[in-house]
C-alpha positions as CSV (number, residue, x, y, z in Angstrom):
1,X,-49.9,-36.2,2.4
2,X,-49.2,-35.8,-1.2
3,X,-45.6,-37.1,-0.5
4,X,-46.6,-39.6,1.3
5,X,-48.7,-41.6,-0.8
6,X,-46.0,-40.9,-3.9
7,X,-43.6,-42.5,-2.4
8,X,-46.0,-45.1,-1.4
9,X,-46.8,-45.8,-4.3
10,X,-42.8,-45.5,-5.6
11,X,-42.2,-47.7,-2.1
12,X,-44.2,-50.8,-3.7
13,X,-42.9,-50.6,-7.3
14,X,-39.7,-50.6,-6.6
15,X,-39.6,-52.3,-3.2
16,X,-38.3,-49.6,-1.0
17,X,-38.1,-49.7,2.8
18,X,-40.4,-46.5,3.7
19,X,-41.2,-45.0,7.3
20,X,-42.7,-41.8,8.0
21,X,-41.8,-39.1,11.2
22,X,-44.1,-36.4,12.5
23,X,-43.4,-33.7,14.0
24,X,-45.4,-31.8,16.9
25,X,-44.0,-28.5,17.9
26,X,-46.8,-28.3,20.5
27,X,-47.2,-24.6,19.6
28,X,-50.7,-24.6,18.1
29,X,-54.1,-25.9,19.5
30,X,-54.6,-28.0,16.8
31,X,-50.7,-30.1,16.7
32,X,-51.9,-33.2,18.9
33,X,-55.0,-33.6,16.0
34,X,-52.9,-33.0,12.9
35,X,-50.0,-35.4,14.7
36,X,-52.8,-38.0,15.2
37,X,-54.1,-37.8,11.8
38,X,-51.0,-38.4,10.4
39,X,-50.1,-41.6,12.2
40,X,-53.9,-42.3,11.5
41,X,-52.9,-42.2,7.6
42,X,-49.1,-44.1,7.8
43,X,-50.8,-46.7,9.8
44,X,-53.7,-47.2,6.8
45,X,-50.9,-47.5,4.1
46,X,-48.8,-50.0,6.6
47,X,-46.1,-47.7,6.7
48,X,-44.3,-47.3,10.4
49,X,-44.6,-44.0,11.9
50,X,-42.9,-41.9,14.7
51,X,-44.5,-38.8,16.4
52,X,-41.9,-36.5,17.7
53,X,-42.8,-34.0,20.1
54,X,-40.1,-30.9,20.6
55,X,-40.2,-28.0,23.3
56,X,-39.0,-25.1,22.1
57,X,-37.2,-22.1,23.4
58,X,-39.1,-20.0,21.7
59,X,-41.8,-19.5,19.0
60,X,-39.8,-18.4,16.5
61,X,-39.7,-19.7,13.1
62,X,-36.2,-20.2,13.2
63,X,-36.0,-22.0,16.7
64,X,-39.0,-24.5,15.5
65,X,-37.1,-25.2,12.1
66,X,-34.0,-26.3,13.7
67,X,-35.7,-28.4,16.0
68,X,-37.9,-30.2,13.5
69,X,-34.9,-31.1,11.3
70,X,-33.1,-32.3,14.4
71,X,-36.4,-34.3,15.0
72,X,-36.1,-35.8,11.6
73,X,-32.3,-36.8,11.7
74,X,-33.2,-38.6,15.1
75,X,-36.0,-40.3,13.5
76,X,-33.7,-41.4,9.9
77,X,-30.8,-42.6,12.7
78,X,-33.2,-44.7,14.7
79,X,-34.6,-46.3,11.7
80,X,-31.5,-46.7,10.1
81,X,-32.3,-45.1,6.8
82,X,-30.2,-42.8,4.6
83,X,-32.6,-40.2,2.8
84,X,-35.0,-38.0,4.7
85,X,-38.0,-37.0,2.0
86,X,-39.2,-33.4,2.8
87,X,-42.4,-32.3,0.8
88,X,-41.2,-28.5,-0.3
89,X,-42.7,-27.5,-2.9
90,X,-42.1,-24.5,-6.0
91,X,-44.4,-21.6,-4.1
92,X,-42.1,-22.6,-1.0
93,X,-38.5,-21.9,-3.0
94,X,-40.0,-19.1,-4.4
95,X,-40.9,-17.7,-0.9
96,X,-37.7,-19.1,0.8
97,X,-35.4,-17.0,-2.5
98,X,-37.6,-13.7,-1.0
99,X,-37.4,-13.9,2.1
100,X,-33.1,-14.4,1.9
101,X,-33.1,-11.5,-0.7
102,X,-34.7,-9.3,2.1
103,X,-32.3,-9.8,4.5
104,X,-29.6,-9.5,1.9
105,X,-28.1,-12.8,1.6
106,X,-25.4,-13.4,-1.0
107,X,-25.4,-16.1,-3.5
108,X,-25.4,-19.6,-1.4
109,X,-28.7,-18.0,0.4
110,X,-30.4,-16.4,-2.9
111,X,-29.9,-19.9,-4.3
112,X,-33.1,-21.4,-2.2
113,X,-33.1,-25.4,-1.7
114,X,-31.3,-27.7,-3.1
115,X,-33.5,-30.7,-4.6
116,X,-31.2,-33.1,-2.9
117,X,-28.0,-32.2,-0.5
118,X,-26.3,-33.8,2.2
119,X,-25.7,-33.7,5.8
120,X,-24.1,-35.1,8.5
121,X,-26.0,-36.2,11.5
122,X,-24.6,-37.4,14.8
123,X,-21.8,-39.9,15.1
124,X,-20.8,-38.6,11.5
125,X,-23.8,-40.2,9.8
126,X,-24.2,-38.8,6.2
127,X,-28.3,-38.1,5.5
128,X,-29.0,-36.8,2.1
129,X,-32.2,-34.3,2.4
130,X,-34.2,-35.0,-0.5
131,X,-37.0,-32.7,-2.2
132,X,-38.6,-34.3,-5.1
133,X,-42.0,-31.8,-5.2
134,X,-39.5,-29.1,-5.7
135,X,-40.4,-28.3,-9.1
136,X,-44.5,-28.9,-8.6
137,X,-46.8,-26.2,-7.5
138,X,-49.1,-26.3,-4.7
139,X,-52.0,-25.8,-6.7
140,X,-50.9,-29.0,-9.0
141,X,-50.3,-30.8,-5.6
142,X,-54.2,-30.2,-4.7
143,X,-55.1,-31.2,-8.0
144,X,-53.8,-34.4,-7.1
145,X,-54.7,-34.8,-3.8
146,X,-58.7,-33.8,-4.5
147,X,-58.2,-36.4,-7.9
148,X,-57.4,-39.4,-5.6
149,X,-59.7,-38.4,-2.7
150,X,-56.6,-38.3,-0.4
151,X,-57.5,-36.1,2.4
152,X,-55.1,-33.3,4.1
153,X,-55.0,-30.9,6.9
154,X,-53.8,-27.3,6.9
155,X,-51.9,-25.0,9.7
156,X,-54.5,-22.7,10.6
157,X,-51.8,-20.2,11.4
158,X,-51.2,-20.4,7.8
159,X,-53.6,-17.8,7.3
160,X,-52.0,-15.0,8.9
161,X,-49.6,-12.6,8.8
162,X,-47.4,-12.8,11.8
163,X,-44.8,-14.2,10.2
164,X,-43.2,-13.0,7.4
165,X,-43.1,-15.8,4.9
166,X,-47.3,-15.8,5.4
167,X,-46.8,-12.1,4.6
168,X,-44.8,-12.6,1.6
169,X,-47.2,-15.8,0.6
170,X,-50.5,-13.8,0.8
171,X,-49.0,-10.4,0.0
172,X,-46.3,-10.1,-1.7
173,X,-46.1,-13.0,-4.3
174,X,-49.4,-12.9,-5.6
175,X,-49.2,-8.7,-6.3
176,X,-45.7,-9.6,-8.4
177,X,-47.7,-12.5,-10.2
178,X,-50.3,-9.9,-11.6
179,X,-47.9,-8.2,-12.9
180,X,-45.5,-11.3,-13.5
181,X,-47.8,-14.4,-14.3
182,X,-44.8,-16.6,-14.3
183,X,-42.7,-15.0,-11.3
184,X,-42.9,-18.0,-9.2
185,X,-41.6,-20.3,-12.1
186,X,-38.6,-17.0,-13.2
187,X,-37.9,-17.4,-9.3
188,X,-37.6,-21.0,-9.0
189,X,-35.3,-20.4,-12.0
190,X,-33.3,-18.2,-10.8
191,X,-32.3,-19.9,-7.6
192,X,-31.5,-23.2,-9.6
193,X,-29.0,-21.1,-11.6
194,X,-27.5,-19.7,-8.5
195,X,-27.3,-22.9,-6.9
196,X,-25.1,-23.5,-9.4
197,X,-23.0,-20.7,-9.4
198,X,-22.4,-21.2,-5.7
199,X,-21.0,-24.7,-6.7
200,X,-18.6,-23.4,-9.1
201,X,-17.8,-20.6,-6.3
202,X,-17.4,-23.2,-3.2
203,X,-14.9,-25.7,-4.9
204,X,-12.9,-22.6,-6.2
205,X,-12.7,-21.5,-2.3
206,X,-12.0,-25.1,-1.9
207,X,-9.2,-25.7,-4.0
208,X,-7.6,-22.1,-3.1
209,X,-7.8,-23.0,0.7
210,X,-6.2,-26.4,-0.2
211,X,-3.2,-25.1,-2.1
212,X,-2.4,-21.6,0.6
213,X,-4.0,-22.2,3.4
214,X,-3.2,-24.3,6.4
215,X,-6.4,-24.9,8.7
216,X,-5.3,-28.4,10.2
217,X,-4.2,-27.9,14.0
218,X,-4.2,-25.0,16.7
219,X,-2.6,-22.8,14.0
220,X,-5.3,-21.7,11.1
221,X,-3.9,-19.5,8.7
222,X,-4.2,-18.3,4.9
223,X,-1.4,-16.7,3.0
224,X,-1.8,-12.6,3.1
225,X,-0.4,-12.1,-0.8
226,X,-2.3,-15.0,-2.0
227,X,-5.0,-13.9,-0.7
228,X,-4.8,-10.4,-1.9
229,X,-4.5,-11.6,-5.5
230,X,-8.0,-12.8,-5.2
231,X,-11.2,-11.2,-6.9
232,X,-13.3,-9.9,-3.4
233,X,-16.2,-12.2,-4.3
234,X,-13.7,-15.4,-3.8
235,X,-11.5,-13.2,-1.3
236,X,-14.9,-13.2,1.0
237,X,-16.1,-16.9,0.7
238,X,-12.7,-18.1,1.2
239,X,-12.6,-16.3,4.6
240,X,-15.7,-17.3,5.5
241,X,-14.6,-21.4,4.8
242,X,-11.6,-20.8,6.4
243,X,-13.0,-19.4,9.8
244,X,-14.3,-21.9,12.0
245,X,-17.3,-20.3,12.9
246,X,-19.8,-18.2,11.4
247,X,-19.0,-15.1,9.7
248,X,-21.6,-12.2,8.9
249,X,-21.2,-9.9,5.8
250,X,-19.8,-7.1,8.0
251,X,-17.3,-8.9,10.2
252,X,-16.0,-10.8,6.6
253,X,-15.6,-7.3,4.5
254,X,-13.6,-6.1,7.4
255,X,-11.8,-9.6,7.9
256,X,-10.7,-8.7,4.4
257,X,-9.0,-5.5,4.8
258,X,-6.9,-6.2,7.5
259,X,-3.0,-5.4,6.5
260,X,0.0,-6.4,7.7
261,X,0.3,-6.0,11.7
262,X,-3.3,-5.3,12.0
263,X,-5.6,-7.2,14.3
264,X,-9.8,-7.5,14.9
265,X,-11.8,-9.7,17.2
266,X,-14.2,-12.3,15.6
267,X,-17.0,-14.3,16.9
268,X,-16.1,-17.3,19.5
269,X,-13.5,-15.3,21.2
270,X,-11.2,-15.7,18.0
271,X,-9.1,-13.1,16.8
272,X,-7.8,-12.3,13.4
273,X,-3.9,-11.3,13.0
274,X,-1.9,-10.2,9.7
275,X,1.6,-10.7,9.4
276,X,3.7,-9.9,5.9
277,X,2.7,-13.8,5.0
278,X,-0.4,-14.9,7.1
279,X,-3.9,-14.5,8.2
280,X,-4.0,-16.0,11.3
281,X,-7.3,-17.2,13.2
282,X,-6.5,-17.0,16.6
283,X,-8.6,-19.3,18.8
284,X,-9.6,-18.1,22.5
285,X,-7.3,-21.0,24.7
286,X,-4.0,-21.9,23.3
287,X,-4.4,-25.9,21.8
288,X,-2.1,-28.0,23.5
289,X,-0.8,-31.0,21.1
290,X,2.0,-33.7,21.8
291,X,5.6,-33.3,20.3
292,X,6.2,-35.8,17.6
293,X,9.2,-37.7,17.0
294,X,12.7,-37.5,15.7
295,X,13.8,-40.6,13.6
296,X,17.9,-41.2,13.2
297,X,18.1,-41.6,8.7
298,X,21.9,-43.2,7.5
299,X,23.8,-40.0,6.8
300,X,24.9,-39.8,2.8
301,X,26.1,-36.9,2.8
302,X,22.5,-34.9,2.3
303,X,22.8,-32.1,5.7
304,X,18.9,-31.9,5.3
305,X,17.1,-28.6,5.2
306,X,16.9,-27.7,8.6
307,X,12.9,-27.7,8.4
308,X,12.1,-31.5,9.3
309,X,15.9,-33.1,8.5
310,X,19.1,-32.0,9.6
311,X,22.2,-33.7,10.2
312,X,24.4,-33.5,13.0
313,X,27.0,-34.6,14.9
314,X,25.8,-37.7,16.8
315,X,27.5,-37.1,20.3
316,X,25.3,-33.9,19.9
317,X,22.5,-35.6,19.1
318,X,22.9,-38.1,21.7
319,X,22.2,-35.6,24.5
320,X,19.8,-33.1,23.1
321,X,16.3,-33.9,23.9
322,X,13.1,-32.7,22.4
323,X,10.8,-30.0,23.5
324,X,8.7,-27.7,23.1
325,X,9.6,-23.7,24.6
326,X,10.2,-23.2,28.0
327,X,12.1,-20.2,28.9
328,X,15.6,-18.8,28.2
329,X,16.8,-20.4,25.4
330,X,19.2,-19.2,23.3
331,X,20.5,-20.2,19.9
332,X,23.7,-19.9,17.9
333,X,22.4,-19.7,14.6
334,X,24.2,-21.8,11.8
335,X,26.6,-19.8,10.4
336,X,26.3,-16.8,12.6
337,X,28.5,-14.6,15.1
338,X,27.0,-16.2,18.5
339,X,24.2,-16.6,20.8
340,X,21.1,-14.8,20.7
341,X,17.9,-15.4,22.3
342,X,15.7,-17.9,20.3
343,X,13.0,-14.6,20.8
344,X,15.3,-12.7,18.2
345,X,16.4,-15.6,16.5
346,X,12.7,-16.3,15.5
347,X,12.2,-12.6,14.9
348,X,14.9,-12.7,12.7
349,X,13.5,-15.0,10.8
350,X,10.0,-13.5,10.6
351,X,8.2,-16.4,12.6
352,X,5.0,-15.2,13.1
353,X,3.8,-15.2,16.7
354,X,1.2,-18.0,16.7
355,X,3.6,-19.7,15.3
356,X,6.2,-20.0,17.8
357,X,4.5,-22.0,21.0
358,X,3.9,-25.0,18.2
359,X,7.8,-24.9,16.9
360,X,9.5,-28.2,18.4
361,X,13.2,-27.8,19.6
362,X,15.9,-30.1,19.8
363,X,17.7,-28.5,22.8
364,X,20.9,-29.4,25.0
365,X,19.8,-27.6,28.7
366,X,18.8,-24.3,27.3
367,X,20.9,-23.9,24.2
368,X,19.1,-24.8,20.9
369,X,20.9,-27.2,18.7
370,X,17.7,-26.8,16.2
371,X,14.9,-24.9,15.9
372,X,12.5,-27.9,13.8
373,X,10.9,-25.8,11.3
374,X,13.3,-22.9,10.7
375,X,16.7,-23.8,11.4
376,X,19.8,-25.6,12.9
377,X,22.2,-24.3,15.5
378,X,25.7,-23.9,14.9
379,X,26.0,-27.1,16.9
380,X,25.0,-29.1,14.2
381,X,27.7,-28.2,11.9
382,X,29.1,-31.9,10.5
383,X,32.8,-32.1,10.7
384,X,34.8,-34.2,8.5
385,X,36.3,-37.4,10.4
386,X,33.3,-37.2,13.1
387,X,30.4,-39.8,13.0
388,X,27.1,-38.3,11.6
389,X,23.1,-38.9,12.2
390,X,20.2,-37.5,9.7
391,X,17.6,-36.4,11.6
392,X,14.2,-36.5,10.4
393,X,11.4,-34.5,12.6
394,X,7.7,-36.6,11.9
395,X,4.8,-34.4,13.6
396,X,2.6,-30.9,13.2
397,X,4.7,-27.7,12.2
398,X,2.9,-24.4,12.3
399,X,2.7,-23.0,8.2
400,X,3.1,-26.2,6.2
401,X,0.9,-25.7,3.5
402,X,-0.9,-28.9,2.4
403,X,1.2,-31.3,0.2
404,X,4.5,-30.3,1.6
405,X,6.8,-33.2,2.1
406,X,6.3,-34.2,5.4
């Protein structure tokens, strides 16, 4: 109520579009007559109103949370609006920051609520959550409300102990505050200069994972050495960014200590591999993606790399054809004795095993004339007097780190 009739008033100053959602977990006796007062008191202020009613799994704090947010993105995408106002307030960070210190959070959960953050909805639509009561205690905020005759209702469950945020509201803050007059404020504190921390801490992960790591396509991997240089506070966020699911504290510190040739499972069926230069994330199906394309360059002179250009002859390019592997090739590596099977020639290289069903080939029948990615076949040798092609491959390959030239 408080909220609402701030923002009201904000609403007419500054002539912003305001609509209000409500909504009713159906859990209590009471939810149809507080959802009913509250449309009552948007349609008195002229402000439009929806009434959400969710059916839960469960009663669980945790299960009603996540369906009341989801209620509220529905209700900012149907009315086309791009800030949802929630009406947190200081006693509620200060019990949130507990409650996470309990259960042993690290940093990102010890740092509470952000006053205003952004998420993304369905379709990709970007809501910023917005909590501008953050800094205000409840008692201030009845102050208010009693001031301006602006009546309110309260969750009778409230008053128990069920749950353990009650318990920690009617227990546990207000023993620390005889002891610690100012504990909610210290705590509110805190959190904002954690919050902060876990900025500095996220875009460090951030700008590690975009200079070592590659986690575009089927293969998501993070170089082992750098890595290893890392302090283990960055070490253990970086793993948990770079895995697509969720990681808990135990499965990350063991993530962490993998070496190489070792292997764990992780959640979603994934499963974690360390070669001498990666940390793979493995997922449960192979990823199937289409072969790109070779593009025939004027030949200068440059022979090309043999990672995505290589020159060759161009009657051997004119019957090779591109592919991914079958089975049975065989390569005679550029330079080398003779044939071998592309299995060995790959080990010999130290192409790591996820690696290898993503490698494209440039293959005559069964013989390898390159291997895209790791190198050419003797067939590709240019021979002076013979007509020559540049080859450039355009497409994924498995370990090229971000801002390789492509």
């Amino acid at each position: 109520m408080a909220l609402l009739h701030l923002l009201n008033a904000l609403a007419q100053e500054e002539g912003i579009a305001l609509c209000a959602a409500h909504v009713d977990h159906g859990i209590r006796l009471s939810s149809a007559a507080d959802a009913a007062f509250a449309k009552a008191q948007c349609d008195s202020l002229g402000i439009p109103c929806q009434v959400h009613q969710v059916h839960l799994e469960s009663s669980s704090e945790n299960d009603a949370r996540n369906a009341r947010y989801q209620a509220l993105y529905d209700a900012a995408c149907a009315f086309g609006v791009p800030c949802i106002a929630l009406a947190h307030h200081r006693r509620d960070q200060a019990e949130t920051i507990m409650l996470h210190l309990v259960r042993g959070s690290g940093v990102t959960g010890l740092g509470g609520m952000a006053e205003c953050r952004v998420v993304m909805a369905e379709a990709g639509a970007e809501i910023k959550l917005w909590r501008p009561l953050l800094s205000v205690s409840p008692t201030d905020i009845r102050i208010m409300l009693t001031d301006r005759g602006i009546p309110w209702r309260e969750d009778e469950t409230n008053a128990g102990d069920q749950y353990l945020r009650n318990y920690i509201r009617h227990r546990v803050l207000p023993a620390l505050e005889e002891r610690v007059p100012e504990a909610e404020t210290a705590l509110a504190r805190a959190a904002a200069i954690l919050r902060r921390e876990d900025e500095y801490m996220a875009l460090a992960a951030a700008e590690f994972l975009d200079r070592f790591a590659c986690l575009e396509g089927p293969c998501k991997c993070i170089l082992m050495q750098k890595l290893a240089d890392l302090h283990p506070a960055l070490r253990s966020r970086v793993v948990r960014r770079a895995f697509p699911g969720h990681l808990d504290f135990d499965t990350s510190e063991k993530l962490m200590q993998l070496s190489k040739g070792q292997q764990m499972n992780l959640p979603g069926g994934y499963r974690a591999a360390a070669t001498e230069t990666w940390l793979h994330f493995i997922p449960p199906e192979p990823e199937k993606i289409p072969l790109g394309a070779v593009t025939v360059l004027p030949y200068t002179g440059n022979t090309g790399d043999g990672i995505r250009c290589q020159a060759m002859p161009r009657k051997i390019w004119e019957q090779a054809c591109l592919t991914y592997r079958r089975q049975g090739e065989r390569i005679h590596p550029f330079g080398g004795p003779g044939n071998k099977s592309l299995q060995d020639y790959w080990v010999d290289k130290k192409v790591d095993r996820p690696f290898r069903p993503y490698l494209p080939l440039l293959c005559i029948g069964s013989q390898v004339i390159w291997s895209i990615g790791v190198g050419p076949g003797e067939e590709a040798r240019v021979t002076p007097g013979g007509e020559t092609v540049l080859l450039q491959y355009e497409g994924y390959l498995p370990g090229e780190l971000p801002g390789s030239n492509k």
